[in-house]
C-alpha positions as CSV (number, residue, x, y, z in Angstrom):
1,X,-21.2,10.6,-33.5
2,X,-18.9,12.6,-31.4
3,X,-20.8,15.2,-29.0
4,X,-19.2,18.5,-29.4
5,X,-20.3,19.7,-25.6
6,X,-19.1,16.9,-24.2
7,X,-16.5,17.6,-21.3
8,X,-14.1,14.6,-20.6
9,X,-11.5,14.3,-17.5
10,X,-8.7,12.0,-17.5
11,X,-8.5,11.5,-13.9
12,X,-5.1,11.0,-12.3
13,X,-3.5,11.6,-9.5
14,X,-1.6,14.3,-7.2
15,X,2.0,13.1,-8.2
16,X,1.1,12.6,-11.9
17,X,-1.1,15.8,-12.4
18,X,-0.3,15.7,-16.3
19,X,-1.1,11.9,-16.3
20,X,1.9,9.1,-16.7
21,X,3.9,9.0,-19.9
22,X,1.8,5.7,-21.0
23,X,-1.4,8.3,-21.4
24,X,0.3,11.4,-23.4
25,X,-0.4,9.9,-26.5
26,X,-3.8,9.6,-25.4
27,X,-4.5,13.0,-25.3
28,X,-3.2,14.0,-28.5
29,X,-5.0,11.6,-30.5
30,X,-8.3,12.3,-28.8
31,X,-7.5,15.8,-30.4
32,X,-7.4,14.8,-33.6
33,X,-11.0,13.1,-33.0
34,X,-12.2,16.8,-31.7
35,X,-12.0,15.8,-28.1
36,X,-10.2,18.0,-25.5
37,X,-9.5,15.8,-22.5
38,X,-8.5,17.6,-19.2
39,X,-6.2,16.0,-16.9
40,X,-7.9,16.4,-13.4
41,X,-6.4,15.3,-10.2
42,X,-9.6,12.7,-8.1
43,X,-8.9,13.7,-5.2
44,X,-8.7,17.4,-5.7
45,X,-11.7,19.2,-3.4
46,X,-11.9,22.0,-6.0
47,X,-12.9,20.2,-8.4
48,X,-16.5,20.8,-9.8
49,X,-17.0,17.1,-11.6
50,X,-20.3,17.8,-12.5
51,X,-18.8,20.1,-15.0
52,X,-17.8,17.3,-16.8
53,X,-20.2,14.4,-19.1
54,X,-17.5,12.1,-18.9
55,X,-14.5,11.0,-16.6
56,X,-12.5,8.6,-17.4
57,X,-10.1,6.9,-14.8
58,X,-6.3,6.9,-15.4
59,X,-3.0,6.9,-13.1
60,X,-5.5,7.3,-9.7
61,X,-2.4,5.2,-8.3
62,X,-2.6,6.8,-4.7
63,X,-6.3,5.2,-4.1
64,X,-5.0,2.0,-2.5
65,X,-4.0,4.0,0.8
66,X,-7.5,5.2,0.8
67,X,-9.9,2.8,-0.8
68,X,-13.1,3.2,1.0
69,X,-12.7,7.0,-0.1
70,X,-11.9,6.3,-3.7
71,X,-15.0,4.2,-4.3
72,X,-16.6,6.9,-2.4
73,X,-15.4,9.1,-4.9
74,X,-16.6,7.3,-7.5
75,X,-20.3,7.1,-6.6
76,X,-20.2,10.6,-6.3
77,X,-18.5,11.3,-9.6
78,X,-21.5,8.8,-11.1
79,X,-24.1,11.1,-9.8
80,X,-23.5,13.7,-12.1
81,X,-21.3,12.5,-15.0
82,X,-20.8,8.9,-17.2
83,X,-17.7,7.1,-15.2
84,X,-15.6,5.0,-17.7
85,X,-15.4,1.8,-16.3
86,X,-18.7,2.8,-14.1
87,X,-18.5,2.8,-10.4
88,X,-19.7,-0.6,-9.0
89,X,-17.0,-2.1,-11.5
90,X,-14.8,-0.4,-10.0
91,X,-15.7,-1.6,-6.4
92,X,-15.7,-4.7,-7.2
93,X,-12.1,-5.1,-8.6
94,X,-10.5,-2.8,-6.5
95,X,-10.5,-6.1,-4.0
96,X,-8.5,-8.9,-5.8
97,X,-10.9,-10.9,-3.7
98,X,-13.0,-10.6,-7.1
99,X,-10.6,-13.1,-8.0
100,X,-12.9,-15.8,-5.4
101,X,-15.4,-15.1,-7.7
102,X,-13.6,-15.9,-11.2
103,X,-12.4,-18.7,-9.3
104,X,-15.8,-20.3,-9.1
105,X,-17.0,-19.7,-12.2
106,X,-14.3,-21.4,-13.5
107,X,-11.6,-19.4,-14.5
108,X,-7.7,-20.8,-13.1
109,X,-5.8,-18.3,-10.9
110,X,-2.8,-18.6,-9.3
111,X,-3.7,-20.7,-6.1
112,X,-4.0,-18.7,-3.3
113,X,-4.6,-18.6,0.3
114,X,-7.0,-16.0,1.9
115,X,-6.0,-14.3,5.3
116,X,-9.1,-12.2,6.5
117,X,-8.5,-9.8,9.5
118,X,-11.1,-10.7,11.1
119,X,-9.5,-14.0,12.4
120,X,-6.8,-12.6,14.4
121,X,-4.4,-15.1,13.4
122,X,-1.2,-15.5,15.5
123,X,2.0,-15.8,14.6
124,X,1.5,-19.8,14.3
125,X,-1.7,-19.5,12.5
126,X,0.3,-17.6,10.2
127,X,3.2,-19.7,9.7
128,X,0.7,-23.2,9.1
129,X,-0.2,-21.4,6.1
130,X,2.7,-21.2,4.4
131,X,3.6,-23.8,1.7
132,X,6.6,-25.9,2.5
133,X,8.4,-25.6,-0.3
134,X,9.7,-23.1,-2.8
135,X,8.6,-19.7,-3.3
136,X,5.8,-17.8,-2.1
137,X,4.0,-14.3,-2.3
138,X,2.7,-12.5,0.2
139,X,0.5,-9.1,-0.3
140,X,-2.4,-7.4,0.6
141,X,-6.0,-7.6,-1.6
142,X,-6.1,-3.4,-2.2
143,X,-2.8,-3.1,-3.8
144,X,-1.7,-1.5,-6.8
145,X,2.0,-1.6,-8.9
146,X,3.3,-4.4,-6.6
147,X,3.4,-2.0,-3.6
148,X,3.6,-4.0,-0.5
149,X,4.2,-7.0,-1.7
150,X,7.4,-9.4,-0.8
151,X,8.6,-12.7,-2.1
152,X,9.7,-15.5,0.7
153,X,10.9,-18.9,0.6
154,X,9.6,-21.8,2.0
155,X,12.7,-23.8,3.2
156,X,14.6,-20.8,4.9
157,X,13.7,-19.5,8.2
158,X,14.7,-16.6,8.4
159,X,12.6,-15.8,5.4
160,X,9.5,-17.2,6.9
161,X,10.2,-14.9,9.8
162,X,10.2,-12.0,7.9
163,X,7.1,-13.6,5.7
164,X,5.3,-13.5,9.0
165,X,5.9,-10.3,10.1
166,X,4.7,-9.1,6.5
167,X,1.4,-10.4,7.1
168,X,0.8,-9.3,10.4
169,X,1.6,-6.0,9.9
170,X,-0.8,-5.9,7.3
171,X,-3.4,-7.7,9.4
172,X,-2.6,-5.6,12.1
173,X,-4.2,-2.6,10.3
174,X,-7.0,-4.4,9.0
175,X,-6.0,-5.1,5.3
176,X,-6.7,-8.5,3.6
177,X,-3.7,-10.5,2.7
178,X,-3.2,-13.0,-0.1
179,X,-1.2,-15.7,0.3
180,X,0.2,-17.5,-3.3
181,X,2.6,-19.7,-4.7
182,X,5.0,-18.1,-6.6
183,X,5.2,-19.8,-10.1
184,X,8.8,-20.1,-11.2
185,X,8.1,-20.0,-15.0
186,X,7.8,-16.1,-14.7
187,X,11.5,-15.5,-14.1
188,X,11.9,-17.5,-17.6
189,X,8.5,-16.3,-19.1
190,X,7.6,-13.1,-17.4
191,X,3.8,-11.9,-17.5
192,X,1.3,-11.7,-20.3
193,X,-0.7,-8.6,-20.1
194,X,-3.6,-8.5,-22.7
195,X,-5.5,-5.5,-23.7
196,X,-9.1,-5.6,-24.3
197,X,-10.9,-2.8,-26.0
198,X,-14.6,-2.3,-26.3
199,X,-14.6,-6.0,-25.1
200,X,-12.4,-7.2,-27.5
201,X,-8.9,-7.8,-27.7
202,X,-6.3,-4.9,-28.8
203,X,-3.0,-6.1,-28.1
204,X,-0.5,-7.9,-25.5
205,X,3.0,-7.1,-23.9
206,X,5.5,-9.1,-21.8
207,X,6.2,-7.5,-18.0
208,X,9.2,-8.3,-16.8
209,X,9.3,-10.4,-13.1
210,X,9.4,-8.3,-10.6
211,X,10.1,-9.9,-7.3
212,X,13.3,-10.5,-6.0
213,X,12.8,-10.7,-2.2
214,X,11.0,-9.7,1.1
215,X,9.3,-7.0,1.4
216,X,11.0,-3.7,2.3
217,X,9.2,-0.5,3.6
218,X,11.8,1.7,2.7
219,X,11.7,0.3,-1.1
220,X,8.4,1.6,-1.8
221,X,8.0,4.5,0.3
222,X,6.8,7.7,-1.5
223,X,6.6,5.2,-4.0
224,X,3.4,4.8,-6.5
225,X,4.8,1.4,-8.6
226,X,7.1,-0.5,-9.2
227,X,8.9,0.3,-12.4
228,X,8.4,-2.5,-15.0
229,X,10.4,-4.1,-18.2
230,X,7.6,-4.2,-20.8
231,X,7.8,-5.4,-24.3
232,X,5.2,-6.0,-27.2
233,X,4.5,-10.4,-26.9
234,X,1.9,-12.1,-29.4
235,X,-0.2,-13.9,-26.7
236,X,-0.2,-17.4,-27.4
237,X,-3.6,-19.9,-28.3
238,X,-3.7,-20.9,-25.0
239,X,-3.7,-17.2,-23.4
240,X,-6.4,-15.9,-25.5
241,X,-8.3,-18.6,-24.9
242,X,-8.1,-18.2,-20.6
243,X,-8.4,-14.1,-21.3
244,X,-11.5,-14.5,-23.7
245,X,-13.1,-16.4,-21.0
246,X,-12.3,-13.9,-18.8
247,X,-14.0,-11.2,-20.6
248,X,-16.9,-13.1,-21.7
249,X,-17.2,-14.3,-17.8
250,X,-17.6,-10.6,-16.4
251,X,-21.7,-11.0,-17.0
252,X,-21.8,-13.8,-14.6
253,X,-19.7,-12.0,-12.0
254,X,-21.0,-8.6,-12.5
255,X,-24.9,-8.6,-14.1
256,X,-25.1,-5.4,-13.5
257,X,-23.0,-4.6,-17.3
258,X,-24.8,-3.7,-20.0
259,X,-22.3,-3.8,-22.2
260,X,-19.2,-4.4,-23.1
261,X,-16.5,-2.4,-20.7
262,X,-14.4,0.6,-22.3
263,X,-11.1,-1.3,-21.3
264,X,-9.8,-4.3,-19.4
265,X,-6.3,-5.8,-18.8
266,X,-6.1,-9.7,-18.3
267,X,-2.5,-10.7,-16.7
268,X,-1.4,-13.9,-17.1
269,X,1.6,-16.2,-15.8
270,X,1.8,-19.6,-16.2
271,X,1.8,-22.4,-13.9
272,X,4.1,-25.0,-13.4
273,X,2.5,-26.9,-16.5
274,X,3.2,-24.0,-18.4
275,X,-0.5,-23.4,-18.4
276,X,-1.8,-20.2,-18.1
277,X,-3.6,-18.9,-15.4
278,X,-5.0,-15.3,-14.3
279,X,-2.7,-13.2,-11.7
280,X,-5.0,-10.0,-11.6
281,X,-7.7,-8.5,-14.0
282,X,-7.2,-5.2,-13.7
283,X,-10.7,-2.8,-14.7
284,X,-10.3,0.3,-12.7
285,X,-6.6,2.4,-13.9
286,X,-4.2,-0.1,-15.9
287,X,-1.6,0.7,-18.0
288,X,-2.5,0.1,-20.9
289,X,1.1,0.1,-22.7
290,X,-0.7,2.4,-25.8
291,X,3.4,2.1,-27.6
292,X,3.2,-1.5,-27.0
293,X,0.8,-2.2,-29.2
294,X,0.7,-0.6,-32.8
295,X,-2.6,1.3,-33.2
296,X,-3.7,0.4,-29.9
297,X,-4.1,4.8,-28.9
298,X,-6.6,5.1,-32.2
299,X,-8.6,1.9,-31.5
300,X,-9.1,3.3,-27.6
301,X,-9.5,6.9,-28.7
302,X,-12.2,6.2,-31.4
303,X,-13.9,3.8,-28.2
304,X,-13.9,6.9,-25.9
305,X,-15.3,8.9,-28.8
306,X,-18.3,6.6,-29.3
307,X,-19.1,7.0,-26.3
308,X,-19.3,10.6,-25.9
C-alpha cells in the first residue's frame, strides 16, 4: 500500500527543470495513484533532500561533466532518503567499464578496446590500436546521449588522424576511452532498447543510428544528447534471451541487490552475425520511451507506488 506521507522527487537537471517530455506522462499518472512527484533540480544547493522519503533519478543528464560529484551526490541523497536505483548501482554503471564485468560473466558486448589514462599513450600507441579495417568508435567511459563520441574509418588517414586526436584529448584530461568496432548492421537495423520493470520486461523500441562521422566539439556543445529516431520494435527470441541474462546476471556483478531494480534499459545491436550483443545497460537516468510502449507509464507508476 501506497504511503500517504511519502514525499517523492523526480530528479532532473538545470536545463530540464520540469523533466524531459519522455517523463510528463509520468507525473500525471502517479497522480491518479495519489502520488505527487516534485521535479527537483540534483544539483540545486537549496535543496533540503532529506525532506523527501524517496528520489527517484530522471533527466540528471549534466552529471557526466562532473561524475565524481554526482555519485557524491548520491551517497548523500541515500543518507536520508530511499534512492531509486540506490547509490552504489549507480556508481557502478555510471563507468561503461561495468561492461568488463558483464563481459566475464559471460554476457557478448560489442568488442572493445580499453584506453586507461594512466598509460600515457602516444600518438603511436594510439594509432596500433585501431582496427585496420572498417569502421570504428571512439568515446569516453562516463558519457551519456552519445556526447563525445565520433565515428572513424580504418582505411582513410585522415580519419585516423582525427581518430587520434579524439582520444588524446580525452586522455589528456584524464577520462577513460573506449575503443569499438562499429557493427554495420545498425545503419540497416538500428538499436534495440528493452525496458525492464520491477526486473521484468515492459517493452522495447528501435533507436535510430546515430553516427555519421568524427567527432565535432562544436556539435555537442551546450548540448545534453543527441536527438534520437525511436520507434516501438517487438524484440526478437534472440534479444530477450541476451537481455534476460543480462538482468538475471546483475546478482553476480552487483551482490549487494536485494531485489529486483525499479528500472533497467538493455541496448542491443547486433554483430556482424546478426547476433545480438549488449552496447550499454543503462541503470542510472534512461529514457524510458513511456509512449513507446502501450501501458508502459501504469506498469512503472504502480512500481514506484509499491515502493513508497
Amino acid at each position: 500500500m501506497t504511503n500517504p506521507t511519502a514525499r517523492l522527487a523526480l530528479a532532473t537537471c538545470a536545463a530540464l527543470p520540469e523533466l524531459d517530455r519522455d517523463d510528463l506522462p509520468l507525473r500525471q499518472t502517479l497522480r491518479e495513484r495519489g502520488i505527487e512527484a516534485e521535479p527537483v533540480v540534483w544539483d540545486d544547493p537549496t535543496v533540503d533532500w532529506a525532506a523527501y522519503s524517496h528520489v527517484l533519478i530522471r533527466s540528471t543528464w549534466d552529471y557526466t561533466d562532473r561524475p565524481v560529484q554526482f555519485t557524491d551526490w548520491t551517497r548523500r541523497v541515500e543518507r536520508s532518503s530511499r534512492l531509486l536505483n540506490p547509490s552504489a548501482v549507480v556508481t557502478w554503471n555510471i563507468d561503461k567499464t561495468y561492461l568488463r564485468d558483464l563481459e566475464r560473466i559471460g554476457v557478448p558486448i560489442v568488442p572493445t578496446i580499453w584506453l586507461d589514462p594512466e598509460r600515457n599513450f602516444d600518438a603511436r600507441a594510439i594509432h596500433t590500436r585501431f582496427p585496420a579495417f572498417g569502421d570504428f568508435v571512439i568515446k569516453p567511459t562516463v558519457s551519456a546521449g552519445s556526447r563525445d563520441t565520433g565515428r572513424y574509418a580504418a582505411d582513410e588517414t585522415p580519419s585516423r588522424s582525427l581518430a587520434i586526436t579524439h582520444a588524446k584529448n580525452l586522455l589528456g584530461v584524464g577520462r577513460r576511452v573506449m575503443l569499438q568496432r562499429y557493427l554495420r548492421q545498425v545503419d540497416t537495423v538500428g538499436e534495440t532498447a528493452l525496458v525492464y520493470v520491477d526486473g521484468q520486461f515492459s517493452h522495447s523500441v528501435r533507436k535510430g543510428p546515430l553516427l555519421a562521422g568524427p567527432f565535432r566539439a562544436e556539435q555537442t556543445e551546450g548540448v545534453l544528447y543527441r536527438s534520437e529516431v525511436m520507434e516501438p520494435r517487438e524484440a526478437s527470441e534472440a534479444e530477450r534471451a541476451v537481455a534476460d541474462g543480462v538482468i538475471a546476471a546483475l546478482p553476480q556483478v552487483l551482490p549487494e541487490l536485494d531485489g529486483p531494480l525499479l528500472y533497467a534499459r538493455v541496448d542491443l545491436i547486433p554483430d556482424d552475425e546478426g547476433k545480438p550483443v549488449l552496447l550499454e545497460l543503462e541503470l542510472t537516468e534512461p529514457s524510458l520511451f513511456f509512449e513507446h510502449g502501450p501501458g508502459a507509464v501504469e506498469r512503472f507508476a504502480d512500481a514506484v507506488a509499491a515502493r513508497l
